[in-house]
N, C-alpha and C positions, 0 to 999 in steps of 0.2 A: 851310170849307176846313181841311183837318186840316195840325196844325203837323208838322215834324220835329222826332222827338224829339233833346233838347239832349246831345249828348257830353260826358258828367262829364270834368273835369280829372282828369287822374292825375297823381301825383307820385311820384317816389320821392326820398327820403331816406335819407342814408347820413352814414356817419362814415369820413371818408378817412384813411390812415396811421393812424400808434402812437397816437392819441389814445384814451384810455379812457374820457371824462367824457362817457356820454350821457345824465344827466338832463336838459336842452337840449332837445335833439332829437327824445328821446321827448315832452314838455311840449306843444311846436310840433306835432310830429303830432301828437297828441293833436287841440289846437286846431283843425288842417285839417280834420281828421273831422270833428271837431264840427259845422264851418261846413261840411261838404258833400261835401268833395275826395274823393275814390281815394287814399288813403297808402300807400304802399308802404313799408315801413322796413329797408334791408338789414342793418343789425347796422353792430356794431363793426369796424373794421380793413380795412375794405374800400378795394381799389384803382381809379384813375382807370377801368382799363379795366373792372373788376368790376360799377362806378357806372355805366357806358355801358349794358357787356353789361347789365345790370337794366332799365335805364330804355328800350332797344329792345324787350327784350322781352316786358316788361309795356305797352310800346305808352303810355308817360309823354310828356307835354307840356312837364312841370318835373321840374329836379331841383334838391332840396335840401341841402344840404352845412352841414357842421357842422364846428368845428375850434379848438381850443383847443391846440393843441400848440407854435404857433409856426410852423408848416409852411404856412402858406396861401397867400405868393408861390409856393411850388412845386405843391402839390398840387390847389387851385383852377384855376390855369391849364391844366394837365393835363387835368384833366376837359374843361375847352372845349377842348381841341384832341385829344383822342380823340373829342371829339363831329365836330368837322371833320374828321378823317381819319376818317370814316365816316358821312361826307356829311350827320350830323343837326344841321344848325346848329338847326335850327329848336325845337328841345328847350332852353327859357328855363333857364339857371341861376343860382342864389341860392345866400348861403350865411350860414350865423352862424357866431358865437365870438368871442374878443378877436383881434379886429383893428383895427391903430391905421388912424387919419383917413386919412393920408398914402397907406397902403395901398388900404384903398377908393376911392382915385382912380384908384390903376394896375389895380387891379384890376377896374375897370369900364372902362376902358380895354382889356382885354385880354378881356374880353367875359362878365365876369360882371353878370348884372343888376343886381341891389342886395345888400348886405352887411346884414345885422340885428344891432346888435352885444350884448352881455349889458344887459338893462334894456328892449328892447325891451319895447313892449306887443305881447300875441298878437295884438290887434285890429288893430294897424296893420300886421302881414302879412296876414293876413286881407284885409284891404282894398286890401292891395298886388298882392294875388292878382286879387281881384274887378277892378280895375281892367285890368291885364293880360290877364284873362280874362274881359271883359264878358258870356260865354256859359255859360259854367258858374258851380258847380255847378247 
């Protein structure tokens, strides 16, 4: 009996608001590829709806956020809620950067999946992923 073929995880990654600093970001994609993923990387300075509009239309399961500015109670939540004002809850979001403890509890809370903070290992997104996504890559 012939299998169905597995649908690769897409992801796209982005860098929301004035933040400049993407060696991060690019690093972590880097890594997703490696281990298998669809990366989609939209650039620098991209906005909540900019992050949507991409990740609808490259047809993304995850998005990943990046953010070093200090802006992440605003700009993270955003993202999940232009994902819900157009009906894509279903679309997992993650994000990195310095973001303090305290924060990563409201902030999953308000419905971002997990935060990765600077020091992460690549390998334990990777694996954060494979878990979350026992079907791909």
């Amino acid at each position: 009996m012939a299998q169905a073929p597995v649908k690769h995880v897409r992801i796209v990654m982005a860098k929301v608001g004035l933040d400049g600093h993407d060696r991060g970001i690019k690093v972590v994609a880097r890594a997703l590829r490696d281990a298998g993923y669809e990366v989609i990387y939209t650039g620098l300075r991209q906005t909540p709806e900019m992050v949507v509009d991409a990740a609808l239309q490259e047809d993304a399961q995850v998005i990943g956020l990046s953010l070093h500015s200090g802006a992440h109670m605003t700009l993270f939540p955003a993202v999940v809620e232009e994902l819900r004002k157009r009906d894509a809850t279903d679309i997992v979001v993650f994000g990195g950067g310095i973001v303090p403890d305290e924060d990563i509890v409201e902030l999953k809370q308000l419905g971002v999946a997990e935060i990765f903070t600077p020091g992460t290992p690549l390998h334990d997104i990777v694996e954060w992923l494979r878990h979350r996504f026992p079907e791909g890559p």
